[in-house]
N, CA, C and O of each residue as an XYZ file, in Angstrom:
352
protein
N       0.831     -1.173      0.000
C       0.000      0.000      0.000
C       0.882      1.247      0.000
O       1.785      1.450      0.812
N       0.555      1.992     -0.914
C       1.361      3.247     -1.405
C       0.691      4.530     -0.218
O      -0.502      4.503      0.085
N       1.436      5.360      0.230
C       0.953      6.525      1.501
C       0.557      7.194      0.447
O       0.987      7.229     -0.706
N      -0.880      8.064      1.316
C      -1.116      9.606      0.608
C      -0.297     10.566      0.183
O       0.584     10.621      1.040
N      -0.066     11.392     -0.685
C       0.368     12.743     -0.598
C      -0.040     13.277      0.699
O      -0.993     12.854      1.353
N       0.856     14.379      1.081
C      -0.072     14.749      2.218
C      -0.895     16.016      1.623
O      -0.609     16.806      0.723
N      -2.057     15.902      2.496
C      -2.650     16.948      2.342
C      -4.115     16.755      1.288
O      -4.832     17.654      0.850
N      -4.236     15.312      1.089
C      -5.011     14.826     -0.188
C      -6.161     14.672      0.586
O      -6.909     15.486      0.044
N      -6.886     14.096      1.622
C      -7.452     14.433      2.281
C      -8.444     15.572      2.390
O      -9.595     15.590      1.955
N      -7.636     16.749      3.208
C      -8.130     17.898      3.291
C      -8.433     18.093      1.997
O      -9.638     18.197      1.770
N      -7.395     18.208      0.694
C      -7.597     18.737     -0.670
C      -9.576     18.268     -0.813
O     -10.482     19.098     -0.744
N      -9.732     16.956     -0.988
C     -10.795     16.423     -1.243
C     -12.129     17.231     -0.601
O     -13.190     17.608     -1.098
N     -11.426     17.325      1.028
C     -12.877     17.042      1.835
C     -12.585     18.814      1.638
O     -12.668     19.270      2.779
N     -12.344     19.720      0.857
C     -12.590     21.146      0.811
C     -13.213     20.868     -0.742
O     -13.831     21.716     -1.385
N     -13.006     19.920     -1.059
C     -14.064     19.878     -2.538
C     -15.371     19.253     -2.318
O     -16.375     19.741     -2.836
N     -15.447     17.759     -1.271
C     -17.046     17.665     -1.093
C     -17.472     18.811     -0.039
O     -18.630     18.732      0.371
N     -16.545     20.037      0.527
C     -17.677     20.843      1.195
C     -18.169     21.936      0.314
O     -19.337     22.322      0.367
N     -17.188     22.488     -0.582
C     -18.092     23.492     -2.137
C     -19.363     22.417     -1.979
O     -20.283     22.763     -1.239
N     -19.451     20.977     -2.729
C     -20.422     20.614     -3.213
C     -21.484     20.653     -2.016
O     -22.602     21.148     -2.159
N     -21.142     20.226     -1.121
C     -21.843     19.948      0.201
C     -23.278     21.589      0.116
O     -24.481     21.622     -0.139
N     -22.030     22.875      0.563
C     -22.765     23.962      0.710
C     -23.538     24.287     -0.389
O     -24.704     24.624     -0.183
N     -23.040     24.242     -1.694
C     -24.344     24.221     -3.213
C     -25.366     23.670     -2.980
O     -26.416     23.966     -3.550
N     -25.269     22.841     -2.175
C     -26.300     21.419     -2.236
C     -27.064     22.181     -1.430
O     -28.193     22.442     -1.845
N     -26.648     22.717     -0.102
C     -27.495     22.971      1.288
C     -28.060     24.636      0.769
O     -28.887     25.254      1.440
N     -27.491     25.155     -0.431
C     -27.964     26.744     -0.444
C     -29.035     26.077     -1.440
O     -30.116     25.810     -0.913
N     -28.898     25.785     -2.737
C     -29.941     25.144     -3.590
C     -31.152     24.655     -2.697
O     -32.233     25.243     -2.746
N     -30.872     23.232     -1.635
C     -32.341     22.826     -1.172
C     -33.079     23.754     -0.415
O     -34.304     23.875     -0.449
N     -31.796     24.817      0.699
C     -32.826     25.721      1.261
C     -34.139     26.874      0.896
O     -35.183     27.293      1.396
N     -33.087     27.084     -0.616
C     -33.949     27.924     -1.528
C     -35.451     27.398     -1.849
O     -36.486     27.986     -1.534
N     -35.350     26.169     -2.541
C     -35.879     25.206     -2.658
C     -37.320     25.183     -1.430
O     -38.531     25.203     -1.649
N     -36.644     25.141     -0.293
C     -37.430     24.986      0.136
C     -38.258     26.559      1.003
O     -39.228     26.492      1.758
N     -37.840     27.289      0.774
C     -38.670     28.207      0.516
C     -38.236     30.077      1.284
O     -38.692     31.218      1.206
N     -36.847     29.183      2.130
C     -35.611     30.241      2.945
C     -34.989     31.233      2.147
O     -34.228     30.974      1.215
N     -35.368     32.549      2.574
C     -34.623     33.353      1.748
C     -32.952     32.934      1.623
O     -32.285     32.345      2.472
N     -32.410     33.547     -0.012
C     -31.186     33.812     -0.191
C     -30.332     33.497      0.563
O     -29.822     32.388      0.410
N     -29.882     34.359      1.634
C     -29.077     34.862      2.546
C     -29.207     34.004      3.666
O     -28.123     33.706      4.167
N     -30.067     33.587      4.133
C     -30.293     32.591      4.914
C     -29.949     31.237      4.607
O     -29.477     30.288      5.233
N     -30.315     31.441      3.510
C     -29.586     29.467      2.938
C     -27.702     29.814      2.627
O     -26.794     28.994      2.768
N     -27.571     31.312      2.172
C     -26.313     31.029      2.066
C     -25.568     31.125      3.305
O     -24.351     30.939      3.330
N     -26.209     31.391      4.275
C     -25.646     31.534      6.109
C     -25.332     29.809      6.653
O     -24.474     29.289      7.366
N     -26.529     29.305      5.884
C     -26.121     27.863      6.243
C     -25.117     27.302      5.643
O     -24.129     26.915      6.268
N     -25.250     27.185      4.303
C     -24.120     27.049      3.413
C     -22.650     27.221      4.333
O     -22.034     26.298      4.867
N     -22.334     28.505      4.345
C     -21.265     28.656      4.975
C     -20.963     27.637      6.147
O     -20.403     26.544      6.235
N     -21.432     28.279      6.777
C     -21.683     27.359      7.916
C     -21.449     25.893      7.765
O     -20.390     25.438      8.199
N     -22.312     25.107      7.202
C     -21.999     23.939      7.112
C     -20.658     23.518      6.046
O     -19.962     22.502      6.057
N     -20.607     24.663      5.184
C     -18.828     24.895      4.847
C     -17.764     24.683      5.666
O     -16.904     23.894      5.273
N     -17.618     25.293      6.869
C     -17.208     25.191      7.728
C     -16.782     24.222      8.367
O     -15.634     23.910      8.685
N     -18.169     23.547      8.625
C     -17.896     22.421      9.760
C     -17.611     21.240      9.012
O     -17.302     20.297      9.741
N     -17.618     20.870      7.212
C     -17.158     20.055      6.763
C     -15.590     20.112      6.421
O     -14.803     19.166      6.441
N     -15.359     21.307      6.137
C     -13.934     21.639      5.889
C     -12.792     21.370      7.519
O     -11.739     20.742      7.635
N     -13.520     22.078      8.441
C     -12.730     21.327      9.725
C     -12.380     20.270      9.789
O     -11.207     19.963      9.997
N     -13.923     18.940      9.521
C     -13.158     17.468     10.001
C     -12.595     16.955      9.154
O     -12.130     15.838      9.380
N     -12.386     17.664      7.635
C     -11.563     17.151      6.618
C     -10.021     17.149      7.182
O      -9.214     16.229      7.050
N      -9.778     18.603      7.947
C      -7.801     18.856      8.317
C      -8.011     18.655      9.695
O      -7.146     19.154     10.414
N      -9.169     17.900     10.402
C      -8.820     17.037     11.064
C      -8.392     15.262     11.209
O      -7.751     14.570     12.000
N      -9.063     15.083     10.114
C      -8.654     14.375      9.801
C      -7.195     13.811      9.222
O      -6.576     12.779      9.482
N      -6.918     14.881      8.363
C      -5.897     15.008      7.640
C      -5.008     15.047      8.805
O      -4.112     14.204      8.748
N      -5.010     15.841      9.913
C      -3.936     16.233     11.126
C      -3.670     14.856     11.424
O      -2.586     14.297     11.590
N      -4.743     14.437     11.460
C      -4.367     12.686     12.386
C      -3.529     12.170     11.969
O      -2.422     12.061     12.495
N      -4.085     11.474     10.288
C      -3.379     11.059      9.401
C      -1.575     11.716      9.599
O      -0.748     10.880      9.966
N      -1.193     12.848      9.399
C      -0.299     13.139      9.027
C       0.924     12.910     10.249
O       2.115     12.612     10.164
N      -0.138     13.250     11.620
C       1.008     12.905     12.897
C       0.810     11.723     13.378
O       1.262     11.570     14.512
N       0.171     10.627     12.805
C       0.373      8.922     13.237
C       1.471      8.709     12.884
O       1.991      9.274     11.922
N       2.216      7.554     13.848
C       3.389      6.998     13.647
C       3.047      6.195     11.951
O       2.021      5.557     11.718
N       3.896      6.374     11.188
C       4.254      5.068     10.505
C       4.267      4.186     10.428
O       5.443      3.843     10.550
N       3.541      3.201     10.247
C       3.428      1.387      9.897
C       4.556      1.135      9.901
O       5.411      1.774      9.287
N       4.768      0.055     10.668
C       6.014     -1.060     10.300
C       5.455     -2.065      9.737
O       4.252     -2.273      9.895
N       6.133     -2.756      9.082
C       6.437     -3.428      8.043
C       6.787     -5.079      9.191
O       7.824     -5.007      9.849
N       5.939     -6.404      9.352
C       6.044     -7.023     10.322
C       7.713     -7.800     10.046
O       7.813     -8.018      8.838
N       8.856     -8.207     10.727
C       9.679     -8.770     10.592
C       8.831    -10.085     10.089
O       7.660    -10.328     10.377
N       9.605    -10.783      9.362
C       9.664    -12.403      8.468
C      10.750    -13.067      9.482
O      11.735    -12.608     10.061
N      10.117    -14.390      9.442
C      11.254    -15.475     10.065
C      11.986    -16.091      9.187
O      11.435    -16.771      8.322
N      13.326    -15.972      9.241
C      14.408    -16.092      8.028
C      14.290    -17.730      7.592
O      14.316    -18.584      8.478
N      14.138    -18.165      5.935
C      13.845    -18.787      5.597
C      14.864    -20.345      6.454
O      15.927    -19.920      6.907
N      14.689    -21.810      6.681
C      15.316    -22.356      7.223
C      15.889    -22.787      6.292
O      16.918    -23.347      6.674
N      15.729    -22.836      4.936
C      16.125    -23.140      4.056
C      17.797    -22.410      3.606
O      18.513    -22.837      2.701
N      18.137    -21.142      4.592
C      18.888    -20.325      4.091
C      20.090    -20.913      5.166
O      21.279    -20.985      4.857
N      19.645    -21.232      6.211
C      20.609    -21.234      7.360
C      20.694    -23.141      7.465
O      20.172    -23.612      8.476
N      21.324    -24.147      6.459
C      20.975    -25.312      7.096
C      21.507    -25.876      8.386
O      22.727    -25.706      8.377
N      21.104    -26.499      9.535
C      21.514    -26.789     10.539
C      22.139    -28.488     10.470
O      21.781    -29.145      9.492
N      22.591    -28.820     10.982
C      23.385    -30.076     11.431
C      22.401    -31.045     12.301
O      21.312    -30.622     12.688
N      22.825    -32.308     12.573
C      21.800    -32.714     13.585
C      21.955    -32.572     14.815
O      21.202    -33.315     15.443
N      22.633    -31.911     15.473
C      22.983    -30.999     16.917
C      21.752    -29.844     16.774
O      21.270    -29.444     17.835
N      21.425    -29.503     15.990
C      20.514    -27.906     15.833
C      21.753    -27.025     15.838
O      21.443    -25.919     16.282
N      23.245    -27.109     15.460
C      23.998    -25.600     15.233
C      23.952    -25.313     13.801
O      23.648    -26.275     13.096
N      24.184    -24.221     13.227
C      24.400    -23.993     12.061
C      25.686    -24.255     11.614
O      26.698    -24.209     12.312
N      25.621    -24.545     10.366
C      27.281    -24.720      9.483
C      27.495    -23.350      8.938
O      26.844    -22.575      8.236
N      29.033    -23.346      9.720
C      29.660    -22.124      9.317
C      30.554    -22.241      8.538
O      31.154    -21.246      8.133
């Protein structure tokens, strides 16, 4: 598994919140809230999607690093004797 760029994350989740707030100014209109009022929400819920995006992203970026699990070295590489020592 290949790591993110950093910052791809946030990049994204500041693009589903444009769509997010279009969405929330359009239905408010829609539903019958003046202008200004749907675009108050908009923002707003701009906002609070764009936060847990670079919070997210924060997490992501200050987690330790995966290790990679150690392998048990093939026995095939090391043959042993019938004592169990290896031949050197």
């Amino acid at each position: 598994m290949t790591a993110l760029p950093p910052f791809t994350i946030a990049r994204y989740g500041v693009y589903l919140a444009l769509a997010v707030a279009v969405l929330t100014t359009w239905l408010a209109t829609r539903a019958g809230h003046p202008f200004d009022e749907a675009l108050m929400r908009a923002i707003f819920t701009f906002v609070l999607v764009t936060a847990v995006a670079f919070g997210a992203e924060a997490i992501i970026l200050t987690s330790p690093p995966r290790t990679q699990p150690t392998q048990d070295p093939d026995p095939e590489d090391h043959p042993t004797d019938a004592s169990g020592t290896a031949d050197d």
